[in-house]
PAGUZA-769298 format. One record per residue (C-alpha): x, y, z; residue number from 0. Coordinates in nm, 2 decimals, m for minus. Layout:
+--------+--------+--------+-----+
:     c1 :     c2 :     c3 :   k :
+--------+--------+--------+-----+
:      X :      Y :      Z : NUM :
...
+--------+--------+--------+-----+
end
This chain:
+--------+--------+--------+-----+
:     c1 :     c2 :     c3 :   k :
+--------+--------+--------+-----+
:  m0.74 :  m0.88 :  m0.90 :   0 :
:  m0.60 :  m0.62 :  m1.16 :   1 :
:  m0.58 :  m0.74 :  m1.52 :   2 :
:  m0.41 :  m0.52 :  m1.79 :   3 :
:  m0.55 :  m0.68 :  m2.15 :   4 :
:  m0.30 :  m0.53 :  m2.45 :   5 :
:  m0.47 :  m0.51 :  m2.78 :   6 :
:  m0.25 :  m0.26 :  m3.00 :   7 :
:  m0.39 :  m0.30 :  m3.36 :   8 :
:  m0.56 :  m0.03 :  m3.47 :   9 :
:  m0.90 :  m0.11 :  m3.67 :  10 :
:  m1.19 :  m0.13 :  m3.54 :  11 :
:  m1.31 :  m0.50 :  m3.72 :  12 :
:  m1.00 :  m0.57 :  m3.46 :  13 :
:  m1.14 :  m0.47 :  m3.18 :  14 :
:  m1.46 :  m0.66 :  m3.22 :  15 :
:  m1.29 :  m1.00 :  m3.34 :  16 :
:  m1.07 :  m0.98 :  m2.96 :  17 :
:  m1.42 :  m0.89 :  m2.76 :  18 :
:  m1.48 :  m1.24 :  m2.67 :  19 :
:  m1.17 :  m1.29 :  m2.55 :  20 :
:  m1.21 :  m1.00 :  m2.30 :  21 :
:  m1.50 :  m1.08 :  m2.20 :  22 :
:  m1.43 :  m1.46 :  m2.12 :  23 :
:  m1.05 :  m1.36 :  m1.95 :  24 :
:  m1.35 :  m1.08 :  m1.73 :  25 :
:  m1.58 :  m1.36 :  m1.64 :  26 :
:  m1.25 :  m1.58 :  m1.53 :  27 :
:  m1.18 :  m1.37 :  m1.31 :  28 :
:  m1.48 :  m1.22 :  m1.21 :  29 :
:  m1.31 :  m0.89 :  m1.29 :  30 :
:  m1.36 :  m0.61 :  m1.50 :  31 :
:  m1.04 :  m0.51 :  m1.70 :  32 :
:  m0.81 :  m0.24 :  m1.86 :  33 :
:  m0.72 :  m0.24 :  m2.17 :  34 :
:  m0.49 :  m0.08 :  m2.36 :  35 :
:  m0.59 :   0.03 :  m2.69 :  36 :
:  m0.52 :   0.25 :  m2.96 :  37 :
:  m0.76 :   0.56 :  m3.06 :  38 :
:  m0.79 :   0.44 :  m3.41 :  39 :
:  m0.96 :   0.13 :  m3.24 :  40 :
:  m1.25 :   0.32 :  m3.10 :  41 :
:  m1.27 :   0.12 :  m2.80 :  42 :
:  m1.39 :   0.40 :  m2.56 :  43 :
:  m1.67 :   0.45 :  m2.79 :  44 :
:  m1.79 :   0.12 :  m2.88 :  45 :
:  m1.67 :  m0.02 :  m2.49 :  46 :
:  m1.85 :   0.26 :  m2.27 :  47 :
:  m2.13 :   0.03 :  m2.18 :  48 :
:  m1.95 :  m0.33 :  m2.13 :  49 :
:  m1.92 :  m0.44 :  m1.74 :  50 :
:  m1.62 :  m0.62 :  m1.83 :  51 :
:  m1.40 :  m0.30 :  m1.90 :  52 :
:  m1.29 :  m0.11 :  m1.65 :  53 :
:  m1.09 :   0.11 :  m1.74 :  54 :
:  m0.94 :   0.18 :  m2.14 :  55 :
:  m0.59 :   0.35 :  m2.16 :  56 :
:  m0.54 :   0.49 :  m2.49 :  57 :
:  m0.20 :   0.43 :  m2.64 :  58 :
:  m0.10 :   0.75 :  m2.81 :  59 :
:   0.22 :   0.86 :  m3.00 :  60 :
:   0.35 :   0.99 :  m2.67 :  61 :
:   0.39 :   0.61 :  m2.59 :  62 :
:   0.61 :   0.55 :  m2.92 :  63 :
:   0.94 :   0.54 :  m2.92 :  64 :
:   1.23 :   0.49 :  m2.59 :  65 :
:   1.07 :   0.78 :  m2.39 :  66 :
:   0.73 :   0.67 :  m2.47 :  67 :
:   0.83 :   0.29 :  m2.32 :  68 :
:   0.93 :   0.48 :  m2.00 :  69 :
:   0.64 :   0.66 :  m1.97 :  70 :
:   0.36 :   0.35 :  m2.07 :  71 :
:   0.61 :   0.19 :  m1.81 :  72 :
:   0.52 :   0.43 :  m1.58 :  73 :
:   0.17 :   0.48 :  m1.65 :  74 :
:   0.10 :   0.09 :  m1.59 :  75 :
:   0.30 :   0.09 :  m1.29 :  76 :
:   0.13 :   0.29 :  m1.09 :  77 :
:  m0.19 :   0.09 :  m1.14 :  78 :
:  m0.01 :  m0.22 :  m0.97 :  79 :
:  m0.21 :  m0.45 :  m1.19 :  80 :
:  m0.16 :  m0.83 :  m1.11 :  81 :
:  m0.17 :  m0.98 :  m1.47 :  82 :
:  m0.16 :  m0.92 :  m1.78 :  83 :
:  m0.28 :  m1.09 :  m2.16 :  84 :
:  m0.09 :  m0.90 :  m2.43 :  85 :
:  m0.23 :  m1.03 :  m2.81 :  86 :
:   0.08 :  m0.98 :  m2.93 :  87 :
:   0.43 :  m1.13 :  m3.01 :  88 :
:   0.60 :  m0.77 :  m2.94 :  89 :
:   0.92 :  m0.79 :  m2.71 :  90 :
:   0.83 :  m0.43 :  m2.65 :  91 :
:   0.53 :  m0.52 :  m2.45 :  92 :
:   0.68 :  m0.77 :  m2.24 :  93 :
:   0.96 :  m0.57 :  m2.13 :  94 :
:   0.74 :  m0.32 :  m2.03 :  95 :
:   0.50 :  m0.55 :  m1.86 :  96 :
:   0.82 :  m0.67 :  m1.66 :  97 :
:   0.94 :  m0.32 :  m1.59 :  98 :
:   0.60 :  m0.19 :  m1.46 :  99 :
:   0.62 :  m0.49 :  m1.18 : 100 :
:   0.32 :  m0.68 :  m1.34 : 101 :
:   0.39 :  m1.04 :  m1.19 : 102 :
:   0.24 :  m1.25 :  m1.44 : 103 :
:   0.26 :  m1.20 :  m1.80 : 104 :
:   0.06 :  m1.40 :  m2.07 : 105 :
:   0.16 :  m1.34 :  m2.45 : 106 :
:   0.13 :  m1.46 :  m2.76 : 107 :
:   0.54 :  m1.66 :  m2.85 : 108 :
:   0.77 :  m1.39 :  m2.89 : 109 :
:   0.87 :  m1.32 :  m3.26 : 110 :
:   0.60 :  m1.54 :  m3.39 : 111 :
:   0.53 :  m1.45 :  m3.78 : 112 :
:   0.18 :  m1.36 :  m3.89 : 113 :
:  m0.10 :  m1.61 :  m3.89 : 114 :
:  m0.48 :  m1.62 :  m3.83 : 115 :
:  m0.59 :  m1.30 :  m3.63 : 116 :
:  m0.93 :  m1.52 :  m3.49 : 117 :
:  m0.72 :  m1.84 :  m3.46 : 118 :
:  m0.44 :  m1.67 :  m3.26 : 119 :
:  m0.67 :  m1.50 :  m3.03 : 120 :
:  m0.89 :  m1.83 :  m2.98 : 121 :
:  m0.62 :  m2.06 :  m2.94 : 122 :
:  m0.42 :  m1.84 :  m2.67 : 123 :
:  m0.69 :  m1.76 :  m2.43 : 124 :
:  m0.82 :  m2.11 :  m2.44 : 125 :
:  m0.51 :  m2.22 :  m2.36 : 126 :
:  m0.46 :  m2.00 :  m2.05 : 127 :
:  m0.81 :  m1.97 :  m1.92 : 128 :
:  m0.88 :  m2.35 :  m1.97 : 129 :
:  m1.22 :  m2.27 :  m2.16 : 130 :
:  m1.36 :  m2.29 :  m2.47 : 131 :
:  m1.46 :  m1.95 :  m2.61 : 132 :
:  m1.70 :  m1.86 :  m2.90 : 133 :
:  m1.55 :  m1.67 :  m3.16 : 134 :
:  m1.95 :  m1.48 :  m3.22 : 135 :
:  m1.90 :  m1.08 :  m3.06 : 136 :
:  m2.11 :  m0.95 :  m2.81 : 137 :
:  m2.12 :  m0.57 :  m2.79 : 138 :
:  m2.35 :  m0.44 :  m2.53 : 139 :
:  m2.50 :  m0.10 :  m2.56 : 140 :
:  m2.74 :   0.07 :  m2.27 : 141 :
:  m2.91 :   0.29 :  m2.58 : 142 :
:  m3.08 :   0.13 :  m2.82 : 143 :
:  m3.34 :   0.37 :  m3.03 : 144 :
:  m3.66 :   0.15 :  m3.05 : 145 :
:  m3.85 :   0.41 :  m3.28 : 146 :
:  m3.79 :   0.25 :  m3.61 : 147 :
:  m4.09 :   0.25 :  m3.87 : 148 :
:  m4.13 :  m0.17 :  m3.91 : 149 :
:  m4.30 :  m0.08 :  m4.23 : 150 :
:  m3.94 :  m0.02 :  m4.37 : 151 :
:  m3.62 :  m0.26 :  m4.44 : 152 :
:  m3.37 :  m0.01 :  m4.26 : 153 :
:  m3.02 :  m0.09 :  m4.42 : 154 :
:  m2.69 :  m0.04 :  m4.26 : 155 :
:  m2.48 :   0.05 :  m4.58 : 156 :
:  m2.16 :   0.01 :  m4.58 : 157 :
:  m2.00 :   0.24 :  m4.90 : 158 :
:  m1.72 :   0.37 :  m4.71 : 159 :
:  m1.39 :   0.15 :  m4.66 : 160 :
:  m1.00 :   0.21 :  m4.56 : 161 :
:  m0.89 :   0.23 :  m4.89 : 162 :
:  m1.00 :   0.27 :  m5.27 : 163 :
:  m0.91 :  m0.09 :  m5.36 : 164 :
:  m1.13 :  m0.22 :  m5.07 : 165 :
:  m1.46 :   0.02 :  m5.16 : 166 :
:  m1.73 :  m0.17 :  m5.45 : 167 :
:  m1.82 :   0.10 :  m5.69 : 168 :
:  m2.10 :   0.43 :  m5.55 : 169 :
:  m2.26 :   0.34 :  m5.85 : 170 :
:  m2.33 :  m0.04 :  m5.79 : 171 :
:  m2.47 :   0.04 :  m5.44 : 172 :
:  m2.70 :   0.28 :  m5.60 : 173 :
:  m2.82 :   0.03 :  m5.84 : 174 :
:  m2.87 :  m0.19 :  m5.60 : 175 :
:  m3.07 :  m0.02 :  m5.39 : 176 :
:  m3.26 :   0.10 :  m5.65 : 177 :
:  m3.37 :  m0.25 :  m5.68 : 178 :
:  m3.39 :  m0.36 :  m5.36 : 179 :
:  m3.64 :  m0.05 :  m5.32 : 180 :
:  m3.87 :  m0.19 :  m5.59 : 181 :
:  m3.97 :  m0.50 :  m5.40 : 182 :
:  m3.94 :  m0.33 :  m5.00 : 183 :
:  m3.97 :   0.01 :  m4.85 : 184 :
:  m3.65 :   0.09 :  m4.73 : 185 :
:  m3.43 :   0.34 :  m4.57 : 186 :
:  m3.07 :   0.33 :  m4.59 : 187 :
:  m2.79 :   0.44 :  m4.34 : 188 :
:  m2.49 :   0.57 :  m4.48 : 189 :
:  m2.25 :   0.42 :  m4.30 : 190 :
:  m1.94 :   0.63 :  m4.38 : 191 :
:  m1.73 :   0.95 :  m4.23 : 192 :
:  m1.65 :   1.31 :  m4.37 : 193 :
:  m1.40 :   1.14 :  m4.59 : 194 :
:  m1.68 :   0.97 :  m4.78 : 195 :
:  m1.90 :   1.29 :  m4.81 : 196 :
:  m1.86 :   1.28 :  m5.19 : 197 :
:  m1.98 :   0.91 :  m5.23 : 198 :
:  m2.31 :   0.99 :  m4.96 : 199 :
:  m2.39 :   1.28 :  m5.13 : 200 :
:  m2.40 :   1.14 :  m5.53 : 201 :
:  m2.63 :   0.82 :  m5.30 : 202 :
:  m2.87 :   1.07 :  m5.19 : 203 :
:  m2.90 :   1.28 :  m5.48 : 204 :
:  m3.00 :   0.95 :  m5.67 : 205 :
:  m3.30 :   0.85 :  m5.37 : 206 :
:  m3.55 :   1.06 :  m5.17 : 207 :
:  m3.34 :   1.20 :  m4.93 : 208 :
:  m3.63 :   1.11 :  m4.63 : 209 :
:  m3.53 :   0.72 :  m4.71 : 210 :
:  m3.13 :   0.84 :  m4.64 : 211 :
:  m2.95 :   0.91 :  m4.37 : 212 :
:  m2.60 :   0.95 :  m4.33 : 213 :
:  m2.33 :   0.92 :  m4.09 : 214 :
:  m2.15 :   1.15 :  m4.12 : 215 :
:  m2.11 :   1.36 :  m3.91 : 216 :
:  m2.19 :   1.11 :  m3.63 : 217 :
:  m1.98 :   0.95 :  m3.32 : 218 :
:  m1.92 :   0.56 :  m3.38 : 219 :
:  m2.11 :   0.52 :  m3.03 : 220 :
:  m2.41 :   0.79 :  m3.17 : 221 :
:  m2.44 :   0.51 :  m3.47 : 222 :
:  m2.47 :   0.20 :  m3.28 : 223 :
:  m2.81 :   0.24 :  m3.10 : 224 :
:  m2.89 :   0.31 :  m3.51 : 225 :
:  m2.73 :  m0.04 :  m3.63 : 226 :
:  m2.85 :  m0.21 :  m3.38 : 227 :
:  m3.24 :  m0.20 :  m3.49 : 228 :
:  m3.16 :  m0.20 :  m3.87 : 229 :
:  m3.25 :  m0.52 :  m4.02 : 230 :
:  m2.92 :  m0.62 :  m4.22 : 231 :
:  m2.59 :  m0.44 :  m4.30 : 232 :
:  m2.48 :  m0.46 :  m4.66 : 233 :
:  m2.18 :  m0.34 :  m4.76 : 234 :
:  m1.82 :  m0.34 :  m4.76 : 235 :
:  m1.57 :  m0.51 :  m4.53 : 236 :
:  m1.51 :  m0.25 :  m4.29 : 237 :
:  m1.59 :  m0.18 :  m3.92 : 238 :
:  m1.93 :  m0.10 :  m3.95 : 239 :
:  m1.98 :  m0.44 :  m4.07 : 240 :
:  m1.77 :  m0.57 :  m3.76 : 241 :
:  m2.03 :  m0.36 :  m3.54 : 242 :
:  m2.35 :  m0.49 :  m3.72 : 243 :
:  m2.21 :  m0.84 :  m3.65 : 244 :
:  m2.14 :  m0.75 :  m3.32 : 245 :
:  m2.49 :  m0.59 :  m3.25 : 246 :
:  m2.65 :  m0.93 :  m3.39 : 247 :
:  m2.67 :  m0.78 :  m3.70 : 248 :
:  m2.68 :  m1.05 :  m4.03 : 249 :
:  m2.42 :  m0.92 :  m4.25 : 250 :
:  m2.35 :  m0.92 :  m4.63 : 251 :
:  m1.99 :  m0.85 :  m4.63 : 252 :
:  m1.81 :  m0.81 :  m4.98 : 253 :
:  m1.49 :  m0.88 :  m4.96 : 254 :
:  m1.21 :  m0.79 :  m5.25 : 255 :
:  m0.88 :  m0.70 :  m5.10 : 256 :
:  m0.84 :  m0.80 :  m4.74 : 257 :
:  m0.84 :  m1.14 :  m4.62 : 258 :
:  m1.17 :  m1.34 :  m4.59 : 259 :
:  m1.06 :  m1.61 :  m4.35 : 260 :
:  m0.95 :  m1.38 :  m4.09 : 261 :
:  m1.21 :  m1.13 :  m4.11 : 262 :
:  m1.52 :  m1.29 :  m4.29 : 263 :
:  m1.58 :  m1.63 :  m4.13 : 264 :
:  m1.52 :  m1.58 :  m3.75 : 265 :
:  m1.92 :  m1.51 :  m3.72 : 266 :
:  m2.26 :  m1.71 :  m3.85 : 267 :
:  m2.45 :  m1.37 :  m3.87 : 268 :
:  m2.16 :  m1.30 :  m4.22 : 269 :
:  m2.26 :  m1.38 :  m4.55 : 270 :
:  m1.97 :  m1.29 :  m4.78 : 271 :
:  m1.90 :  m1.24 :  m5.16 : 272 :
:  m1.56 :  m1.26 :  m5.33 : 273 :
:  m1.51 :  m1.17 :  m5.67 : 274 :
:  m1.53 :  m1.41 :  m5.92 : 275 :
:  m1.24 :  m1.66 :  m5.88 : 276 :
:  m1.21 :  m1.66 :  m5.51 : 277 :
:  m1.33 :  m1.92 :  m5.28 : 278 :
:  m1.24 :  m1.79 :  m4.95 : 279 :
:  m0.89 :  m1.65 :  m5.07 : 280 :
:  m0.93 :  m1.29 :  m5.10 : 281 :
:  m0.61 :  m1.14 :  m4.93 : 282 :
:  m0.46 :  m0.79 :  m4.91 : 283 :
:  m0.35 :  m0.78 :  m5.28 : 284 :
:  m0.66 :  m1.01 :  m5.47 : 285 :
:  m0.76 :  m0.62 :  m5.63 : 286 :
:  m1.05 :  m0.78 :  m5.68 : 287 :
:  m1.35 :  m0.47 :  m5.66 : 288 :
:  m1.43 :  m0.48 :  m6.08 : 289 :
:  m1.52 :  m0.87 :  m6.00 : 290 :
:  m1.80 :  m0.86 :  m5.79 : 291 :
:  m2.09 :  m1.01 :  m5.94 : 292 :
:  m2.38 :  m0.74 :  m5.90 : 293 :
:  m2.63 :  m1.07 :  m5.97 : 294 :
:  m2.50 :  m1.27 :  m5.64 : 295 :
:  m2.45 :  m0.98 :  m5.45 : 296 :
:  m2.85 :  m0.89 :  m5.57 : 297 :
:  m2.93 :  m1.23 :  m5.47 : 298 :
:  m2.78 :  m1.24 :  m5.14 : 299 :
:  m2.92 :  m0.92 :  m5.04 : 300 :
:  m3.28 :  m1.02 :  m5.11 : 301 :
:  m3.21 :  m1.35 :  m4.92 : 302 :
:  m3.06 :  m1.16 :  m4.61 : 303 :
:  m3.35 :  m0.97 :  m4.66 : 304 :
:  m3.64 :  m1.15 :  m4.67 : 305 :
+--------+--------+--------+-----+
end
């Protein structure tokens, strides 16, 4: 049995809310699948070690467009796959599903507006597999660093974020840590990219530079064996915080411009904070970062913590 599985949105929080659903359409068929994924996804990094992948086929910009439809027509086709579970209401993806000979084809209703990425996930495979599946990520990993100090709290941090209006102030996470460092030893992990070098660099310059480390300059899959033995991730919504969940992580996620019900309540292991106001109703345009209360996120942090 040859399953194609076609998940083309590009985050990485994405890709961890739809890995329960791979996994469970996997162990129905006792089957390791393909999927079909998009680079900004990072599924061949945060996938390597998962028996129920196969094989991940990256869907590029040469895929785009009429010639690119030929050629991802092509490109399935010659893997003769017997099925395939596209989480998407793209007529675009069907089409080519049909034209690469694939004989049966499970998709979201064609044209369907926007709802509930977790919900629409859930309710689809459930309803073609005939099992209930948790909505709680599992990401498996081979390497997993066990030479953490356990006389420290190591911190996942999440300062980085997709977008300005989505990022809590540098200087909040500094205080914060600053007082989260009275009352533990702790080191923190940067969890940001090259883009963010300005925000790690005025966070270490305020700590001992020992208790930081950044990552930077770091592969997602060279920082998951590091999540994976931190005790928390703080920080905000972005996908680290997806991959702490998914690495059984507890996760303090603030959240002040993207939508809370979609991407804060699909796991027990998130503890969220909106800014003042909101009761799970932050959306895309709440523009809500001067709002967060530094006292509740303080709080919650020593709770996760302790």
């Amino acid at each position: 049995m040859k399953i194609l599985i076609v998940q083309q949105r590009y985050g990485i929080g994405d890709m961890v809310i739809f890995l329960p659903y791979i996994q469970a359409i996997s162990k129905k068929f006792n089957s390791p699948v393909s999927l079909l994924a998009k680079e900004t996804s990072k599924a061949k990094d945060i996938l390597e070690d998962d028996s129920s992948i196969d094989e991940i086929i990256i869907l590029d910009k040469n895929k785009d467009g009429l010639s690119g439809f030929f050629k991802l027509k092509k490109e399935l086709k010659k893997r003769n796959f017997d099925k395939v579970f596209i989480f998407n209401s793209s007529l675009r993806y069907n089409l080519i599903a049909r034209f690469a000979g694939i004989k049966s084809i499970y998709q979201y209703p064609l044209f369907r507006s926007k709802d509930n990425i977790v919900h629409s996930a859930k309710n689809f495979i459930e309803d073609k597999i005939h099992q209930v599946v948790s909505t709680e990520p599992n990401l498996k990993i081979k390497n997993k660093d066990k030479n953490f100090d356990k006389n420290f709290k190591h911190i996942c941090l999440g300062i980085s974020a997709s977008g300005p209006t989505k990022r809590w102030a540098i200087d909040n996470y500094i205080k914060l840590c600053k007082e989260l460092a009275e009352k533990n030893k702790c080191k923190f992990y940067l969890a940001g990219g090259l883009n963010d070098a300005e925000l790690i660099n005025r966070f270490k310059n305020s700590f001992h530079n020992k208790n930081c480390i950044s990552f930077e300059k770091l592969s997602i899959k060279e920082t998951l064996p590091i999540i994976k033995n931190c005790n928390c991730y703080i920080g905000n919504d972005t996908g680290f915080m997806h991959l702490a969940v998914a690495l059984g992580i507890k996760s303090l996620a603030l959240f002040m411009d993207s939508p809370v019900k979609a991407y804060g309540k699909y796991s027990s292991r998130i503890k969220v904070v909106e800014p003042k106001g909101e009761n799970n109703t932050t959306t895309h345009n709440t523009l809500g970062k001067d709002k967060i209360s530094f006292e509740e996120v303080l709080s919650k942090a020593n709770e996760i913590l302790s």
